[in-house]
N, C-alpha and C positions, 0 to 999 in steps of 0.2 A: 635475312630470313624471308621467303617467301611466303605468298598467303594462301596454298594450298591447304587444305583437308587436314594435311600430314603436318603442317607448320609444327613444331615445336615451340608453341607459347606456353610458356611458363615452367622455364628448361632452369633459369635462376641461372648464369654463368657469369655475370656479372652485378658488380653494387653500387649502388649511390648512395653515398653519406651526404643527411638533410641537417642543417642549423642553421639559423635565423639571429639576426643582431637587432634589436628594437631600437630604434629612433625617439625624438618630438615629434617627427612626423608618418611616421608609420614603423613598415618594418621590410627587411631586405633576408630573401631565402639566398642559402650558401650551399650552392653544389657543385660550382665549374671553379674553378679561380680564378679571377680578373674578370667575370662577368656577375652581373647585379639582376636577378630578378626581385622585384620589389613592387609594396603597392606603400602609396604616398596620398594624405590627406592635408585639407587646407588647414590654414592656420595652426590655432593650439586642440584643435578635434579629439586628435592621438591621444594628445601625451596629457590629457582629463580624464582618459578614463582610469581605475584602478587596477592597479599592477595586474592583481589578480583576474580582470577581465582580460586585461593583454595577451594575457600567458593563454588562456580559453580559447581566445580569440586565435591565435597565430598557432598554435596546436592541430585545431581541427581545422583549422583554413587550409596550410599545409597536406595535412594527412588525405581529406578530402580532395587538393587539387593535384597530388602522386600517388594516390592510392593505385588508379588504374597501370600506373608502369609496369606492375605485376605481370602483366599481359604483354609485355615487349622485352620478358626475357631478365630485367632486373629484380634483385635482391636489394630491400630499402631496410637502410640504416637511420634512424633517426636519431641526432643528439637531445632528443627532448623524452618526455613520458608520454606517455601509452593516451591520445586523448579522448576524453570525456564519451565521446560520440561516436568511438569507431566504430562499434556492432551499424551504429546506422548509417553509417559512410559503406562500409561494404555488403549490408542490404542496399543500398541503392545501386552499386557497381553491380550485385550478383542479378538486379531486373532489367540493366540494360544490356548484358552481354549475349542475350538472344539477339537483340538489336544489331551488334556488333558484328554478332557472327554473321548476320543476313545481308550486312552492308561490305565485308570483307572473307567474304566468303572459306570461316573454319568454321570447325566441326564443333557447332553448340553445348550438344550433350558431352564431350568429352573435357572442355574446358569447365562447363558448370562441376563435375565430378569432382576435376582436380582443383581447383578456385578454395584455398582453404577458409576452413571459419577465423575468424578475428583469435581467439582464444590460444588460437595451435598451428596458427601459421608459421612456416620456420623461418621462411621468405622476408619477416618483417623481425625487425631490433630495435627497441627501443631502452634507450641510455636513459635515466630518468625517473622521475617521480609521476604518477597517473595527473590528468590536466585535471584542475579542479572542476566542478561541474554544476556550478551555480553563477549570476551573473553578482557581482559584487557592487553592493551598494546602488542595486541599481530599483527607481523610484519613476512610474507612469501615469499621467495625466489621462483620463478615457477620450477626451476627446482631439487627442493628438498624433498624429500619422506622421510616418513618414514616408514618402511617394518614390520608390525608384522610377523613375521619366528615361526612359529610353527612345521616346520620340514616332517609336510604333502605336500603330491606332490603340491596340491595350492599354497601353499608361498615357495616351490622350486623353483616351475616353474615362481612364481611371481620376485622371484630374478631373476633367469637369464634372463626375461623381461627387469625387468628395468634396469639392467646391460648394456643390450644391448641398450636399449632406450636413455641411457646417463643418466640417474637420480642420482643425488646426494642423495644416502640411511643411513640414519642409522636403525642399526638394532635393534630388540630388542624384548624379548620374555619374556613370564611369567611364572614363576615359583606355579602352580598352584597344585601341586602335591605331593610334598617332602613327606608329613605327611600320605597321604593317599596310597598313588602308590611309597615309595620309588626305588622300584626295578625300575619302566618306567623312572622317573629321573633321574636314575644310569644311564641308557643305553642313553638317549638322552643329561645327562652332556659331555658325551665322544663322542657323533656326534656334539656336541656344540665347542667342543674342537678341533677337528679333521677339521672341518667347517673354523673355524678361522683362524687355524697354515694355512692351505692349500690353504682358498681362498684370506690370508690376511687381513681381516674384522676383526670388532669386534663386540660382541653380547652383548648386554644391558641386564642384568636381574634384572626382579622388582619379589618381593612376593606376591602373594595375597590370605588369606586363609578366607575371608570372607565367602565364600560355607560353610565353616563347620558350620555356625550357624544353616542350613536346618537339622543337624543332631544331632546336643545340643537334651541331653536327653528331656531337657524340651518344645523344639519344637517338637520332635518325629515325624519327617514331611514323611507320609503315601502315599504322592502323587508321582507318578514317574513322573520326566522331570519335577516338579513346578518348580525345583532352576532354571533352566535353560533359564526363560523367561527373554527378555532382554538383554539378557546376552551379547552381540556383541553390545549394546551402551554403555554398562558398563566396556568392552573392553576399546572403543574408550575414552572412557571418561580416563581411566586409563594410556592410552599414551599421554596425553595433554604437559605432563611435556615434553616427549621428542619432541613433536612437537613445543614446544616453543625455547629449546633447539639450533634442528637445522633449525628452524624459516622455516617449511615446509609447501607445497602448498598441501600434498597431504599425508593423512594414508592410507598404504595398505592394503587389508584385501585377501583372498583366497576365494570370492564368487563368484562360477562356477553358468553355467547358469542352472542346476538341481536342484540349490536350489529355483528357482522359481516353481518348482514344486510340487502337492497338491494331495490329494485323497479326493474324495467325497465319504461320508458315505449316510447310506440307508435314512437317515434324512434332506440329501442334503445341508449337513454343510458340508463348503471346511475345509481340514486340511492338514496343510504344516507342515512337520517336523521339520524346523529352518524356522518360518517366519522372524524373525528380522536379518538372512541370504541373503535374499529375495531382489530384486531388487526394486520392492516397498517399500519396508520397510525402502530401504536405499535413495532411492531419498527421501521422506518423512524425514529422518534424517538429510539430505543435506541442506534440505530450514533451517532447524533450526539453520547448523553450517553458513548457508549463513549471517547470520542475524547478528547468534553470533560475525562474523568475517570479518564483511564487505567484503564477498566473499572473502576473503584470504585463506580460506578452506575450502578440501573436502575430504570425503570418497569414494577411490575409490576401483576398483576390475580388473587390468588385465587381468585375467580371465574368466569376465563374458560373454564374447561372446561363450565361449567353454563349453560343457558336457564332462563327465568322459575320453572317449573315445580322444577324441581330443587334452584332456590335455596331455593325457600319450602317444599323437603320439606326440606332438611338443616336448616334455620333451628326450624320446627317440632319437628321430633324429637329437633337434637342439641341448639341452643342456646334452648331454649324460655325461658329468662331473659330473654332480649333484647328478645323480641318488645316489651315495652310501650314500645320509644325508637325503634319504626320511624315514620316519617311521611316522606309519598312525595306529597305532594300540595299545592296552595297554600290553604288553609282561606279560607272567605266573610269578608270587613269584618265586625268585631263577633262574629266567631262562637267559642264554646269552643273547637267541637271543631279535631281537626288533621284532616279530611277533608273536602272541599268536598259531594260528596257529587253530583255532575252534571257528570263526567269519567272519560276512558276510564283515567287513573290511578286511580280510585277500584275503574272496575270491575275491572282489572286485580286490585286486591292482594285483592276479595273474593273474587274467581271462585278465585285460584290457591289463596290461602290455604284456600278450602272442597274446592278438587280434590284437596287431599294429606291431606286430614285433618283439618286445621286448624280452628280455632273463630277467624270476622274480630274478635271482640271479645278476642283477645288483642293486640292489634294496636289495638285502641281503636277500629275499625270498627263503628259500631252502627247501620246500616238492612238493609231485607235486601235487598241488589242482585240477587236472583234475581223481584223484583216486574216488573210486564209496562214501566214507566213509565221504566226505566233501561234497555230494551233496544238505544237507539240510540246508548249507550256500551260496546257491545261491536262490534267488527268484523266478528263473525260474524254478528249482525241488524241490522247496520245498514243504513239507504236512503242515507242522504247520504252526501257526498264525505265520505270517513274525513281523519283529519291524516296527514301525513308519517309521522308514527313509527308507524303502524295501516298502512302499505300495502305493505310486505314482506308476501310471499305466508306465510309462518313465522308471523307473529301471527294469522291466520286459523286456520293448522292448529292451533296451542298453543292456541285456542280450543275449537276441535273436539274435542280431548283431552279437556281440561281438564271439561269438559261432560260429556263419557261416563263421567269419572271419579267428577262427581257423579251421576251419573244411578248408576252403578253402585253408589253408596254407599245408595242410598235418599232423597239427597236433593228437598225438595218445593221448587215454585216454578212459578210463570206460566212463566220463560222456562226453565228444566229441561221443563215442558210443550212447550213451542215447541220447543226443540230434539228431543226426541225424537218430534215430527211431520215437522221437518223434513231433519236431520241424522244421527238416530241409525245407520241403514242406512249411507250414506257413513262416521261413524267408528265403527262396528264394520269395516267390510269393513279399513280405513288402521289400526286400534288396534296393529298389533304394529309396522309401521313409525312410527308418530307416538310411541309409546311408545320406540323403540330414541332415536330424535333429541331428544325432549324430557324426558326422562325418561335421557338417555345422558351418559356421560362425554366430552366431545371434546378436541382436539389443545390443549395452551395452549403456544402457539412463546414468547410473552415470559415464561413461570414457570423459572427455573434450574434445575436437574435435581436440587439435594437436594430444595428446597421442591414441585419438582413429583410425585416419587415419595412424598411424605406426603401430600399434598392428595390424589392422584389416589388412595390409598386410605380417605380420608376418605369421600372418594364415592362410591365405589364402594360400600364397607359401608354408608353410607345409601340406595345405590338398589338394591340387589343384592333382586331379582327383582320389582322394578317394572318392566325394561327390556328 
């Protein structure tokens, strides 16, 4: 199938039968034979929690990681019941499919049309009893978290947070990669390791190589970014075990206040690059765990008051320790370093980290992305079509900033040149508005009101008169 206009998504001419075998140590989805998609946890994790969270748990994790198949033309059979959470597994699928359609260019309005509601969908069977929808026997401590560490400045700087906040963390990160990127897991096993010996911690890791079924020859899945809807409740649903664990009030996640940001196409369909990132997306996800959990839990985001910019002042200045265990990028086959070094994540962490002050080789950043030859990884000089996550009008302006900041510092460079030919005039006249928004404290609706009144002066005293 092609990805024209005309494509026929969601034609239904073929089906996949979903069931799942539970383990002690996790559990394995069943749709190929003689292939294992599976997510796997350490020690006795799993097999403590109760049944009845099992069943919650691997219900909606499923459902939420094939919901989107819908859209490559499958009919989903499920051997399980109907779970707990589908109305909001396919509200999140029905907010990124503008997204979809702009990135693989079909016809938005006509799939939103045909895209059924959960209730009266014919597309989907479910063999089964409804997943229960409460988390069972489950009991939270207020001052205990638990930290997903993905090793990006967000859950860097989400640790040294709650370090400082007093939160009791465990930590814990997903091994998402081995089979496809073994070279990026090389290099972040050994900042995992170095992270540990150094800060004392220890780091939890679970496997999850369920993505690969989006690429099973017999899915041959054509659409870019479909696996990815969801994907941050499927997450959270994946660390259930350690939040039972260390019986915690609070999963952390790294969602800055940018992620609430959108571009509107000539059709005037909003599209957010990570909507289920998104601060909507996530109080919406909250009422669910309120319910599940008798208010015992929540998903929260230290970070969500701050944009790019603000992170990487508070990171530099307050927690300058850290800096060496950030990596935000997928490093080249065969290569040391952790920065690929020809992506707009690269140009991102040098530009921000040089805007506030910063030195990129604290950070393990060692070229100098202010050269004329890396100009088309920034959104502000670039000719070609930018990606998704580059077409919110906000990362152009955070550019803009960000630039005059070095310009104002003295710093040299081809494109600090270039900018100040052809941008400077435009961000001086915007500097005190682009400065109050990227360099400001904003609203965080999912932070609880003790931990939101320490954070939000945290910030404050590290941006206090940048803003």
């Amino acid at each position: 199938m092609g990805l024209s206009k005309n494509s026929k998504i969601l034609a239904m001419k073929k089906k996949l039968d979903f069931s799942y075998r539970l383990s002690a140590s996790g559990f394995k989805v069943n749709v190929f034979k003689g292939v294992d998609f599976a997510v796997h946890f350490p020690g006795r994790i799993f097999s403590q929690l109760p049944q009845a969270t099992k069943y919650f748990l691997v219900d909606n994790f499923i459902y939420s990681r094939t919901r989107a198949l819908n859209l490559l033309d499958w009919q989903l059979s499920y051997q399980f019941g109907r779970p707990a959470w589908q109305n909001f597994i396919d509200f999140g699928l029905k907010k990124i499919i503008p997204c979809l359609g702009e990135i693989n260019n079909f016809n938005i309005d006509k799939i939103l049309k045909k895209f059924p509601l959960a209730e009266s969908a014919k597309n989907l069977v479910f063999n089964g009893n409804q997943s229960v929808a409460r988390l069972a026997g489950f009991k939270s401590l207020k001052d205990r978290a638990v930290l997903a560490l993905s090793f990006g400045k967000d859950s860097i700087l989400s640790y040294g947070l709650a370090k400082e906040l007093g939160l009791n963390l465990l930590l814990a990160t997903a091994n998402e990669m081995e089979n496809s990127s073994g070279n990026e897991w090389k290099i972040k096993s050994r900042i995992i390791k170095d992270f540990e010996s150094e800060q004392g911690e220890q780091v939890y890791l679970f496997s999850d190589n369920v993505d690969e079924l989006y690429y099973h020859p017999k899915i041959n899945c054509h659409l870019s970014e479909v696996n990815n809807t969801n994907s941050l409740l499927a997450y959270a649903l994946e660390f259930l075990p350690f939040v039972y664990q260390h019986r915690s009030a609070y999963l952390i996640f790294g969602n800055e206040q940018n992620l609430n940001d959108y571009f509107v196409n000539q059709q005037g369909f909003k599209f957010y690059p990570s909507f289920d990132q998104s601060s909507e997306y996530t109080a919406k996800e909250n009422s669910l765990w309120s319910k599940a959990s008798k208010g015992k839990f929540k998903v929260i985001s230290l970070v969500e008051p701050l944009y790019n910019l603000g992170e990487f002042r508070v990171l530099y200045h307050r927690y300058p320790h850290l800096l060496k265990y950030v990596m935000s990028c997928e490093p080249d086959k065969g290569s040391a370093e952790r920065w690929c070094y020809h992506c707009p994540m690269c140009a991102k962490a040098f530009l921000y980290s040089s805007a506030v002050g910063g030195d990129p080789k604290r950070i393990a950043f060692n070229k100098d992305f202010f050269a004329k030859k890396y100009s088309e990884h920034y959104p502000l000089f670039a000719k070609k079509k930018l990606r998704h996550y580059e077409r919110p009008p906000q990362v152009r302006e955070e550019q803009l900033l960000s630039f005059l900041l070095c310009y104002q510092q003295g710093l040299k460079g081809d494109l600090i040149d270039l900018f100040k030919k052809h941008y400077l005039a435009e961000a001086i006249t915007k500097e005190k508005s682009l400065r109050k928004v990227y360099l400001g404290v904003h609203p965080a609706i999912n932070l609880p009101g003790g931990l939101k009144t320490k954070i939000i002066k945290i910030f404050k005293e590290e941006l206090k008169g940048l803003n």
